[in-house]
C-alpha positions in Angstrom: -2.3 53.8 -58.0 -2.5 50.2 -57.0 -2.0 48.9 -53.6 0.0 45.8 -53.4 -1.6 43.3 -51.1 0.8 41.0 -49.5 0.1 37.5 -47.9 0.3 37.8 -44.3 3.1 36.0 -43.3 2.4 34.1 -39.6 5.9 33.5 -37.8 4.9 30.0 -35.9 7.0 28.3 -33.5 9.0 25.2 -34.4 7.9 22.5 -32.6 10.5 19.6 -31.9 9.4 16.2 -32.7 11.3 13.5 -30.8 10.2 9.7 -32.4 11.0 7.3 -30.0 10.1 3.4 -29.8 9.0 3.7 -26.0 8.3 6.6 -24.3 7.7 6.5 -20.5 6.0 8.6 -18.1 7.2 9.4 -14.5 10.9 8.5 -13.6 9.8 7.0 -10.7 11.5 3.4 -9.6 9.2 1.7 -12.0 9.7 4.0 -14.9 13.5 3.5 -14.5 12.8 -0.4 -14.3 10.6 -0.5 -17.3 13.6 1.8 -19.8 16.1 0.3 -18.3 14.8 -3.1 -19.2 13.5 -2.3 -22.7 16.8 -0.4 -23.6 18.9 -3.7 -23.0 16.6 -5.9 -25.3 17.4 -2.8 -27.8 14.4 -0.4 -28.5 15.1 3.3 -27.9 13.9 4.3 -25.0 12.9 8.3 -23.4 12.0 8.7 -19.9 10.1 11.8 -19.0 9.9 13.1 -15.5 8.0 15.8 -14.7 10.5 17.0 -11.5 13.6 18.0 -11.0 14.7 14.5 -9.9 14.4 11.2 -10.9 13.9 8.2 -9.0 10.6 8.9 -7.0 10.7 8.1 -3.6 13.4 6.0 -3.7 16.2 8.6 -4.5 13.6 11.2 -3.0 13.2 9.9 1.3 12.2 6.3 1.4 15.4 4.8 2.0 14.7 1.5 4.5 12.0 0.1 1.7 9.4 -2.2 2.4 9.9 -5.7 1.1 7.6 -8.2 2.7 8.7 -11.6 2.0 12.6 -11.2 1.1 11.6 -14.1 -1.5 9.1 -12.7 -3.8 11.6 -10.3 -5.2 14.1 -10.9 -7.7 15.2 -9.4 -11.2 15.6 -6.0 -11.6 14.5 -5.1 -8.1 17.2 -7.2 -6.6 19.3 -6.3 -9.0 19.1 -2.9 -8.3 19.0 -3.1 -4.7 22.3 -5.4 -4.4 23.7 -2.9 -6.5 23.0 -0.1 -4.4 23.9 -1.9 -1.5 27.4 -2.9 -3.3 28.7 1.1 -3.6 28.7 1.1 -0.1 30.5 -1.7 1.9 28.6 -0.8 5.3 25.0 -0.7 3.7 22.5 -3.2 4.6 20.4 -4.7 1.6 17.5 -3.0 0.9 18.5 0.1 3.1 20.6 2.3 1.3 20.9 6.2 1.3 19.4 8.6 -1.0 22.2 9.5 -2.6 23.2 6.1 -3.1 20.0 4.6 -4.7 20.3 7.3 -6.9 24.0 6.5 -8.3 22.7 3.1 -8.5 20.1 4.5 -11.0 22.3 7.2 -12.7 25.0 4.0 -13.6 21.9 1.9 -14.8 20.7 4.4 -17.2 23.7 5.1 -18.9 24.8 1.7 -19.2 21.7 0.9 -21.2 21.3 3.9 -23.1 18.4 5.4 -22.0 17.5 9.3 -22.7 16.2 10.9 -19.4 13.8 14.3 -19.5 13.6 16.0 -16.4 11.3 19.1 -15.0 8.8 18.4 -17.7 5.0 17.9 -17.2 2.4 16.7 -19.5 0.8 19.0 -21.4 -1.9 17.1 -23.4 -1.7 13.4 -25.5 -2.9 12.6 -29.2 -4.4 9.4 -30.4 -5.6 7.6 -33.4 -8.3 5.1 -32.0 -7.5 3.0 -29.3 -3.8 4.0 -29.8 -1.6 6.9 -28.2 0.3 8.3 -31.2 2.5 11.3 -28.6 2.2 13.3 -25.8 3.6 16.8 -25.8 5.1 18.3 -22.8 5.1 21.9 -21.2 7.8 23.1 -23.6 5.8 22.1 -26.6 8.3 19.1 -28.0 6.0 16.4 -29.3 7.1 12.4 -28.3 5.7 10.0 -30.7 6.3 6.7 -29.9 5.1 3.0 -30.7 4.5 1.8 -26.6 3.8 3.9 -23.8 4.0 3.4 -20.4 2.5 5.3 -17.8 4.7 5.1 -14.3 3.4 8.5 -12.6 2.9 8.1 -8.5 -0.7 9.7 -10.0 -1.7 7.9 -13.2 -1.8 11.3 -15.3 -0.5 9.6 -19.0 -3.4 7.0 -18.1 -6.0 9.8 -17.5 -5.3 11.8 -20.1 -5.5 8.8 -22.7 -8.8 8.6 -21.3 -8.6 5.3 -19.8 -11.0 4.3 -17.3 -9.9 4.8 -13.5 -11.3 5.7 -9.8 -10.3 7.9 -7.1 -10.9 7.0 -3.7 -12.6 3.8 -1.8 -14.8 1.3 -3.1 -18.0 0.0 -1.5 -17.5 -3.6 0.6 -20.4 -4.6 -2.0 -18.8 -3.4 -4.9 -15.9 -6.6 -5.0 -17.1 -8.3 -2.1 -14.2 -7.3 0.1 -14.8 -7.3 4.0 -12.2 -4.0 4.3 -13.2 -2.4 1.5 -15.1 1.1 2.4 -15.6 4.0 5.5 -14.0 2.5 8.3 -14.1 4.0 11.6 -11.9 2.2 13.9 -12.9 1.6 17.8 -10.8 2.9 20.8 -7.8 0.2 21.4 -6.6 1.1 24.7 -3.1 1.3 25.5 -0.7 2.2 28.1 2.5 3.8 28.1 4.3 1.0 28.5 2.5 -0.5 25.8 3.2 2.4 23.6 6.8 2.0 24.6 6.9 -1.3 23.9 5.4 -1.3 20.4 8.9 0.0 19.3 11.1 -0.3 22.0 14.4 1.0 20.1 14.9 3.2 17.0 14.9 0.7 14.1 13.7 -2.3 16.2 12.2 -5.0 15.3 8.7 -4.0 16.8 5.6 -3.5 14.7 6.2 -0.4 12.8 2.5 0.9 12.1 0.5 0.8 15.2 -2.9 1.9 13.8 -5.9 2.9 15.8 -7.1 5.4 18.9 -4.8 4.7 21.9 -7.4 6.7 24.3 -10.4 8.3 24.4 -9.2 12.3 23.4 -11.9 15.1 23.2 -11.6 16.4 19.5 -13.2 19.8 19.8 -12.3 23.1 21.4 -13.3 25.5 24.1 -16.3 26.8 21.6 -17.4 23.2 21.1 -15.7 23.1 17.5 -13.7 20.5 16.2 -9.8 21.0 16.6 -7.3 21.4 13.6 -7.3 18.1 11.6 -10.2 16.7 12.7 -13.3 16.4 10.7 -16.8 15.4 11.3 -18.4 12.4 11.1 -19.5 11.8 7.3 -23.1 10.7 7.2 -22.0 6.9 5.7 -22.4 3.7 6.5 -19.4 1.9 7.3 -18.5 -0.1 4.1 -19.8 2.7 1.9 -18.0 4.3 -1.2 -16.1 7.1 -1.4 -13.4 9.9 -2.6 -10.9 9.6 -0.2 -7.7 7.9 0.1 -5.1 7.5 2.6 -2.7 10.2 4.5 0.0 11.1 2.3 3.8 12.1 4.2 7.1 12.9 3.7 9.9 9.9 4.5 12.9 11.8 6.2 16.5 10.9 6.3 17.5 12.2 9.8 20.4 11.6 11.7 22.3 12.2 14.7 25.6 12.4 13.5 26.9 15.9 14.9 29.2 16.4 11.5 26.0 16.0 9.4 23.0 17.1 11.5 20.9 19.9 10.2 18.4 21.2 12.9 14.8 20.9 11.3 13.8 24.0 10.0 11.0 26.3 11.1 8.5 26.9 7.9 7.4 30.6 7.7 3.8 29.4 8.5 3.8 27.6 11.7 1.0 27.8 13.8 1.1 25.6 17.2 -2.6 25.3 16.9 -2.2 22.5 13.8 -0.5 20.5 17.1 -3.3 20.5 19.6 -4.1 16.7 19.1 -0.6 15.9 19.5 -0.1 17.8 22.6 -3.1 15.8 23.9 -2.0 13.0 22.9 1.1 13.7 24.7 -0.3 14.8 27.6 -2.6 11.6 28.1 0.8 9.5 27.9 3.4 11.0 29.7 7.1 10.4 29.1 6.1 8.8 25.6 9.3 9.1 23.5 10.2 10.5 20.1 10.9 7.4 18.8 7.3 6.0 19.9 5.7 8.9 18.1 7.9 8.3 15.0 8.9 5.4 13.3 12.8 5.4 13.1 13.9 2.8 10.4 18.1 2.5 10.8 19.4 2.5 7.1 23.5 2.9 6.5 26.0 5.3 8.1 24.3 6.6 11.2 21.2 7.4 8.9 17.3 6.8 9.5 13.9 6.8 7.9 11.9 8.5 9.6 8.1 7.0 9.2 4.5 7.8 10.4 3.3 5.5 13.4 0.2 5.4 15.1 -2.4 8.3 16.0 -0.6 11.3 15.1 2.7 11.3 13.4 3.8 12.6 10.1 0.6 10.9 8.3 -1.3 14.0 7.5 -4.7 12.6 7.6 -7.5 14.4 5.2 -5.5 16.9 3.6 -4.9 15.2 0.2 -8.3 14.4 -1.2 -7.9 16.9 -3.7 -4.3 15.6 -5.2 -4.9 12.5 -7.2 -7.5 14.2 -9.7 -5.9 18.0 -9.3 -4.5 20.3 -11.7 -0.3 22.1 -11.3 -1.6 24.5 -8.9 -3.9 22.4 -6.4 -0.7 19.8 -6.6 1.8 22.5 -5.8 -0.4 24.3 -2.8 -1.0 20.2 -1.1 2.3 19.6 -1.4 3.7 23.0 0.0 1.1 22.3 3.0 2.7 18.7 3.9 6.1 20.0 4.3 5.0 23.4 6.4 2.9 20.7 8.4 5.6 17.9 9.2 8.1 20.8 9.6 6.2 22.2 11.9 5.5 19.5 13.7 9.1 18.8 14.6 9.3 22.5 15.4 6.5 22.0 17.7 8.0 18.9 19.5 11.5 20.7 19.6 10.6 24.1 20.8 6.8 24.2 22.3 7.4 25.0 25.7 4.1 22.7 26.4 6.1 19.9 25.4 7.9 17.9 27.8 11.8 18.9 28.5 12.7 15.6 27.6 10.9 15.0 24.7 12.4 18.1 23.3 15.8 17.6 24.2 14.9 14.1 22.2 13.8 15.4 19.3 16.1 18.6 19.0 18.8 15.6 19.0 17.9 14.7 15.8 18.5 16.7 12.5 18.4 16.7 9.0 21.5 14.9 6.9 23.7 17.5 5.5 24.4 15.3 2.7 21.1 14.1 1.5 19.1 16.7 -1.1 21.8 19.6 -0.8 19.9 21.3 -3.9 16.6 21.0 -1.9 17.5 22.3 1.6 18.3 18.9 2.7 14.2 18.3 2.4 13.4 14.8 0.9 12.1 15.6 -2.9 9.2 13.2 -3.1 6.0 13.7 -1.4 5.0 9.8 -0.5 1.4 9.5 -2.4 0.8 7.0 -1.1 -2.5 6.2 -3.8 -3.3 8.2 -6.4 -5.7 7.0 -9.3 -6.1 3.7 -9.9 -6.5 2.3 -13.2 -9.9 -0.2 -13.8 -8.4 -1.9 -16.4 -8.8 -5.6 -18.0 -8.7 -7.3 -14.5 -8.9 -5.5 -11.6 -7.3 -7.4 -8.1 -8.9 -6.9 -5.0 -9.1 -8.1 -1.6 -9.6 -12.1 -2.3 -7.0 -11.9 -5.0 -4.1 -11.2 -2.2 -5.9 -13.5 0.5 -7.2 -16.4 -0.9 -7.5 -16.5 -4.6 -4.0 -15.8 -4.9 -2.6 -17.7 -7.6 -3.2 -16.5 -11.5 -2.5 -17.8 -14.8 -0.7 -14.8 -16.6 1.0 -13.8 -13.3 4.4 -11.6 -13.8 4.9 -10.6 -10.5 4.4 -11.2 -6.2 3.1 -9.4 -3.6 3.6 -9.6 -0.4 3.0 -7.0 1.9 0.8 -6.8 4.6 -2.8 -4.7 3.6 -1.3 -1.6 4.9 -3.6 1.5 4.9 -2.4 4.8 6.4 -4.9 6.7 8.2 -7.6 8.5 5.8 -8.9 10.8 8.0 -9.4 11.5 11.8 -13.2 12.3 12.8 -15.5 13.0 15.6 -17.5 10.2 17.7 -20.8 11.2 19.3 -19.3 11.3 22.3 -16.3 14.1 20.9 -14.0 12.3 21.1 -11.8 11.1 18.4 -11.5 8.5 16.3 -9.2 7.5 13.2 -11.0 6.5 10.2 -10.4 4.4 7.2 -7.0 2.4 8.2 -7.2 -1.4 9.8 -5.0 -3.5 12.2 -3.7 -6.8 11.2 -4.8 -7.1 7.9 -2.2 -10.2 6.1 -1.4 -10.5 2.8 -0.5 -14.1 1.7 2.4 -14.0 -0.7 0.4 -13.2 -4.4 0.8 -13.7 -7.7 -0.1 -10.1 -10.0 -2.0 -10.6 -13.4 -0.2 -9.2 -16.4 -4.0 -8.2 -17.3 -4.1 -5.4 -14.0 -1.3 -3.4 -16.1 -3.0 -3.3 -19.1 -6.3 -1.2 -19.8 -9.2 -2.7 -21.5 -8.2 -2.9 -24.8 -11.1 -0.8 -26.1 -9.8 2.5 -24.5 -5.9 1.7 -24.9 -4.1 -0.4 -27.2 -0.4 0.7 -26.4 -0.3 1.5 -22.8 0.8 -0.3 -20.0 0.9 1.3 -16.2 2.9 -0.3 -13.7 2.3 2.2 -10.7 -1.6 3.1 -10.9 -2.5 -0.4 -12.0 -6.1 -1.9 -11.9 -6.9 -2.6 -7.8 -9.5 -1.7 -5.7 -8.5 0.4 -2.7 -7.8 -2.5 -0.5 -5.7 -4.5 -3.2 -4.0 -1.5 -3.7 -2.8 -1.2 0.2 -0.5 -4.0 -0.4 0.3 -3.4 -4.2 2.0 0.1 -3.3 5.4 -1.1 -2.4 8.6 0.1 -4.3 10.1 -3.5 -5.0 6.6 -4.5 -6.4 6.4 -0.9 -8.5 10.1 -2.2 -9.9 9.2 -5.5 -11.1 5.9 -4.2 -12.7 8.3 -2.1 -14.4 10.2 -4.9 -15.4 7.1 -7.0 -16.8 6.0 -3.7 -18.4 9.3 -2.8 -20.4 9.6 -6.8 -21.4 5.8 -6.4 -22.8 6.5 -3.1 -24.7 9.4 -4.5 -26.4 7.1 -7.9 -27.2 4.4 -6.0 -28.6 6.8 -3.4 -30.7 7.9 -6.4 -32.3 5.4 -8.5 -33.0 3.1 -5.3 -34.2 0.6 -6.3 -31.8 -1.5 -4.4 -28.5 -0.3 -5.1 -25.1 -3.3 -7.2 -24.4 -2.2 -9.6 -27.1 1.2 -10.5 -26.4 2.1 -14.0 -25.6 2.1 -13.9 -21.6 3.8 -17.3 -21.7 6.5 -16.0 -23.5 6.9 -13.4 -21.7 6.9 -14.8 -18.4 9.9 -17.2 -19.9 11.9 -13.9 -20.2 11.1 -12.6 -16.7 12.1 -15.8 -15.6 15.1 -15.9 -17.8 16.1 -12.4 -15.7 15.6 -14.0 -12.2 12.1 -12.4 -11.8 10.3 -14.6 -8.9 6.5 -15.1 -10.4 5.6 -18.4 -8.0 6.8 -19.4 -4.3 7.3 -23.3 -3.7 6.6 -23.2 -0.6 2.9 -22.3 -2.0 2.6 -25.4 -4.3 1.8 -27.6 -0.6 -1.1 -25.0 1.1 -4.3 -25.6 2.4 -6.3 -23.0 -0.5 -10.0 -22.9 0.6 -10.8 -22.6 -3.4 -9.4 -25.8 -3.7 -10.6 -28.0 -1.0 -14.3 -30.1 -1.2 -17.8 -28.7 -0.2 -18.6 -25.1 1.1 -15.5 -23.3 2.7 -15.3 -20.2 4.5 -11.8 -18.5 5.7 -11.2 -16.4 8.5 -10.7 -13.8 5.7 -14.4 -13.8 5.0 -16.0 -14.3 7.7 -17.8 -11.9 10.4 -15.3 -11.1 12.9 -16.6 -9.4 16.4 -14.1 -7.9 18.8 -10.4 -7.8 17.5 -8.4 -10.9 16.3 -5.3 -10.9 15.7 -4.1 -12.5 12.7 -1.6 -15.0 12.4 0.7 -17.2 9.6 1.5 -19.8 12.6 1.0 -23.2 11.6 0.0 -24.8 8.4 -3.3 -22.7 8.2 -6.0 -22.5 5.1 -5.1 -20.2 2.7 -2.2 -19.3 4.8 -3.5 -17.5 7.6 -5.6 -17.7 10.6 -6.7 -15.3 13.5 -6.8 -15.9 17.3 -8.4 -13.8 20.1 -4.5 -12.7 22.0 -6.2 -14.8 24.9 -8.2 -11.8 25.8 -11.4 -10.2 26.4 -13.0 -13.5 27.6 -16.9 -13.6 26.2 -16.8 -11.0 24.0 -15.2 -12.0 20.9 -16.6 -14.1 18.0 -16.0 -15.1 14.9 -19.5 -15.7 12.7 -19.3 -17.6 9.2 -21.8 -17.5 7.6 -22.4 -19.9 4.7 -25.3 -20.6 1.5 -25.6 -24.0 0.8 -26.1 -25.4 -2.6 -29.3 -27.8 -1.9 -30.8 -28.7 1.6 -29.9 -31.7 3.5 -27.3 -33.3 6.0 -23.8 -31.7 6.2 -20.7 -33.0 8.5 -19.3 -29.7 9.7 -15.6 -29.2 9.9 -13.4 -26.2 11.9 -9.3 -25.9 11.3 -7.4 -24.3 13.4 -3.5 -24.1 14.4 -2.8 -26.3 18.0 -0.5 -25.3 20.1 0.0 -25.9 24.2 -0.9 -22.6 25.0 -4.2 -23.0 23.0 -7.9 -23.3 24.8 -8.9 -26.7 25.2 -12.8 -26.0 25.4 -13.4 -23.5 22.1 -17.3 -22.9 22.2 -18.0 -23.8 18.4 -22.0 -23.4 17.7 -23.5 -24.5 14.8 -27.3 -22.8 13.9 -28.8 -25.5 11.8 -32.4 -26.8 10.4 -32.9 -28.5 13.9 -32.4 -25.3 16.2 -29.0 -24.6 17.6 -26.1 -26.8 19.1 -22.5 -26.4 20.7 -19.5 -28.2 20.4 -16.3 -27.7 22.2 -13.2 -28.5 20.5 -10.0 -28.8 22.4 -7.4 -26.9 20.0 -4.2 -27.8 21.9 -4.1 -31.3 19.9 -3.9 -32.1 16.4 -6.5 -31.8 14.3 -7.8 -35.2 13.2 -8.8 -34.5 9.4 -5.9 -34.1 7.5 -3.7 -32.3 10.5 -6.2 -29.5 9.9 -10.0 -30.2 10.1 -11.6 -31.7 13.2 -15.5 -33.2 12.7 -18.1 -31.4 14.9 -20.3 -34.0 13.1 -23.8 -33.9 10.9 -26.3 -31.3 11.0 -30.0 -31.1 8.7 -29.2 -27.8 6.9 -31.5 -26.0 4.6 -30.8 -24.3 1.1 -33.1 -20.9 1.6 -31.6 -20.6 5.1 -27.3 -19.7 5.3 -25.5 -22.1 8.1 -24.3 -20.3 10.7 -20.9 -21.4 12.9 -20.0 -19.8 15.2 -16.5 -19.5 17.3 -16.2 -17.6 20.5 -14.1 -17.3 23.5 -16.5 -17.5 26.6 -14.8 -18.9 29.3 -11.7 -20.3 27.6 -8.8 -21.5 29.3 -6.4 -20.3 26.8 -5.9 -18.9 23.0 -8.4 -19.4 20.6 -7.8 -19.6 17.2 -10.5 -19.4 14.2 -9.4 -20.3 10.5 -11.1 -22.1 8.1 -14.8 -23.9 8.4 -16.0 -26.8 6.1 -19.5 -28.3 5.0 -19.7 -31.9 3.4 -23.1 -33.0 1.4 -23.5 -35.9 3.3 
């Protein structure tokens, strides 16, 4: 008797194919921007976003946005926001709720036709050379496409494409940027009244981000350990490289509307140990106020952002190192740890018996909105990552690029912002005491043109990608880049060039960028200020320049856009600390010989009228004083100290100080003329 033999039959699942002409990445503000636009110039167009909720952190707890300039934003970010602003007749441009900015997208996306994915993740991408062919998500469908665009808070399309990108800080050597780097930050003493003063009134007009130790505050413990939250001091040189990046938080709506106010909630792992800094801080500034320790940002209908500030707030310093580069699980615990942390920190300051009376009874007066992320236990859906990876793709903006070299060629966007970087972490001095580490005061950002060639990789590694979010800046470039206007009309330049290169069978590095800028413009994109067209730019003027911006700067100067100043900006010393501020340039000269030597600066009445300028040169040293309450004589902007024997293997060196001054001294740009 024979035995049949029959083929073993395998039962595989059927995997769904979706072919689309551009797929995107993250439904973040960007994402929406980019589909949104390439659906109206008519490619089809899927969204994939791997939460519940579309939007990012504008449907998800940043409702007053960030805009720097007003003027630097227009097309689809201004269309967006007057639209968001229009479904509400009492909400202020710019500062709509949640729930609001989300309708404004929801409308959007069905009026062009775009197919949105939610609560899938990335499983794994295929490509064929330089090209991305699909990526398949978590439930196995498979989305081939022609473009792609990565718009993830975290660059994860871009890393799994393996396109080049860092995590973390670069060196100041690395781009030559003067912030760039560890960056321990001294003691700034301050009052109470000063603390109180920094933001008066809940959504003031005050600074919002006061950065830096207020006091001297012993980090460690009984047992001589540091306390929750603080770390030690890493063994680095300030200026060196590293992994980390700034605090991630949540951005709360809160109110105190009685017929909407949901008492903050208590997480099931609250520990008032994780607080001990805060009650210190606390303690060393009595009757500070909630809305000191918070940043309160009024938005419409008795609503508020509520924002990090300062030394300890809801920045939660050295707790998301991990996050850019981690897997599902090391996300999902980092995440779960910021809410039980900012939770119970306003559990803490509501119901810590250590805490003052009054500052309970203020913060127990504020609540949760009953109306804002009712499927999410009225908790804001978007943890606020701040910086994730960062793309090094065909040109990478840094420091220079958003200070003085700020105009490019194939720009299709402006910044604006000022060089904003949350706390990174908080460590110990020698002394124990604490200090914050990696964030820096008055850091301006000029308003900048962004290169079409930061939002494309280098073509070698990715011919069909572009990435709008997690775009090609160092660290410090990046601090300014990260605003959700900016995101939206990357997103904007980034669906136009999808569309461009679909059509004319091309990579995204070898569209025309004059055409395309034509269409941004033709959609009310800003790419150029006027107001630029008539600056002092220290690339442009004669001989060897140095800014404020990159020079030596001892003691802290405030910065300042007062005047007509180079490139824009200029510092001053806040008429204090008489004798021991400075400001050192130090400058290599092309060939040795004589040099007239020329300082700007901004005059005013209340300036110094006896700046001590010094000038190190071939013949020994000499001072000049320069009276800056009248008008400079060169120009309206350079004064003459006069001619000095230089030599080319020895750097000039010009000094400004403030020693005995009789008033404010500014520093801005210096000059050297071959004679």
């Amino acid at each position: 008797m024979r035995t049949l033999l029959l083929p073993l039959l395998l039962v595989l699942p059927v995997i769904a194919t979706a072919k689309t002409d551009l797929v995107i990445y993250g439904g973040t503000p960007a994402g929406l921007s980019a589909g949104i636009t390439a659906a109206r110039e008519g490619v089809s167009v899927v969204i994939i976003e791997p939460t519940k909720w579309i939007g990012g952190l504008v449907t998800g707890g940043l409702c007053r946005t960030d805009v720097g300039r007003e003027q630097t934003i227009g097309g689809f970010p201004r269309e967006f926001f007057g639209r968001a602003a229009a479904l509400n007749p009492d909400t202020p441009m710019w500062y709509a709720e949640p729930k609001t900015n989300l309708a404004a997208f929801q409308a959007m996306l069905q009026e062009a036709g775009v197919k949105v994915v939610t609560g899938q993740t990335l499983k794994s991408v295929s490509k064929e050379g330089a090209r991305i062919t699909g990526l398949t998500t978590n439930d196995g469908t498979v989305y081939e496409g022609r473009m792609f665009v990565d718009a993830t808070y975290e660059g994860d399309l871009m890393a799994a494409a393996k396109v080049s990108y860092i995590v973390g800080r670069e060196s100041r050597a690395q781009y030559g940027e003067a912030l760039a780097g560890y960056y321990p930050m001294p003691i700034r003493p301050r009052t109470v009244e000063v603390m109180e003063s920094d933001c008066p009134n809940i959504g003031g007009t005050g600074p919002s981000y006061i950065h830096g130790t207020p006091i001297a505050i012993s980090g460690l413990d009984k047992a001589g350990k540091p306390i929750f939250g603080v770390y030690e001091a890493p063994k680095l040189e300030p200026g060196s490289a590293d992994n980390r990046t700034q605090s991630y938080n949540f951005r709360i709506c809160v109110t105190q509307r009685p017929d909407i106010k949901v008492p903050f909630p208590k997480p099931a792992t609250y520990d008032p140990a994780k607080y001990e800094l805060l009650l210190r801080l606390i303690q060393a500034f009595p009757g500070v106020r909630f809305g000191r320790l918070f940043h309160l940002g009024a938005v419409a209908n008795g609503k508020y952002d509520l924002n990090a500030q300062g030394f300890f707030s809801t920045d939660y310093p050295g707790a998301n190192t991990a996050y850019p580069d981690g897997d599902a699980a090391t996300r999902a615990q980092i995440w779960q740890d910021h809410v039980d942390f900012i939770q119970g920190m306003l559990w803490f300051l509501g119901h810590d018996e250590r805490v003052p009376q009054s500052l309970r009874d203020q913060c127990n007066s504020w609540g949760l909105c009953k109306d804002e992320f009712a499927d999410n236990q009225c908790w804001p859906y978007a943890l606020y990552v701040r910086e994730g990876r960062r793309m090094i793709g065909e040109y990478v903006m840094v420091q220079k690029d958003l200070q003085n070299d700020i105009f490019k060629e194939d720009t299709v966007g402006m910044g604006s912002f000022v060089i904003d970087c949350h706390i990174v972490q908080r460590i110990l001095a020698k002394d124990g005491t604490v200090r914050d580490e990696g964030s820096f005061p008055d850091a301006p950002a000029l308003p900048y043109q962004i290169a079409y060639r930061s939002l494309t990789p280098k073509r070698a590694e990715c011919e069909n990608l572009l990435v709008p979010v997690c775009l090609s800046a160092s660290h410090i470039a990046y601090c300014s880049l990260r605003m959700e206007p900016v995101y939206m009309a990357l997103g904007q330049a980034s669906g136009l060039a999808a569309v461009m290169a679909i059509q004319g069978q091309t990579s995204v590095q070898a569209i025309d960028v004059k055409a395309l800028q034509a269409k941004l413009l033709a959609q009310k994109a800003v790419l150029e200020l006027a107001e630029l067209a008539t600056m002092a730019r220290s690339s442009k003027l004669p001989g060897t320049v140095m800014d404020d911006q990159d020079a030596e700067r001892v003691g802290h100067w405030q910065g300042s856009t007062y005047g007509s100043p180079v490139d824009g900006s200029s510092r001053h010393d806040e008429n204090l600390e008489k004798g021991a501020k400075k400001v050192v340039y130090t400058l290599s000269l092309p060939a040795t010989g004589r040099y007239e030597v020329r300082v700007s600066y901004a005059h005013a009445p209340n300036r110094a009228s006896n700046v001590p300028v010094t000038i190190d040169h071939a013949g020994g040293s000499s001072t000049v004083k320069v009276n800056q309450k009248k008008v400079p004589p060169v120009d309206k902007l350079f004064i003459s100290l006069g001619s000095f024997e230089f030599s080319a293997v020895k750097p000039a060196v010009i000094t400004i100080g403030n020693e005995g001054t009789d008033g404010i001294v500014g520093a801005d740009a210096v000059q050297l003329l071959k004679q």
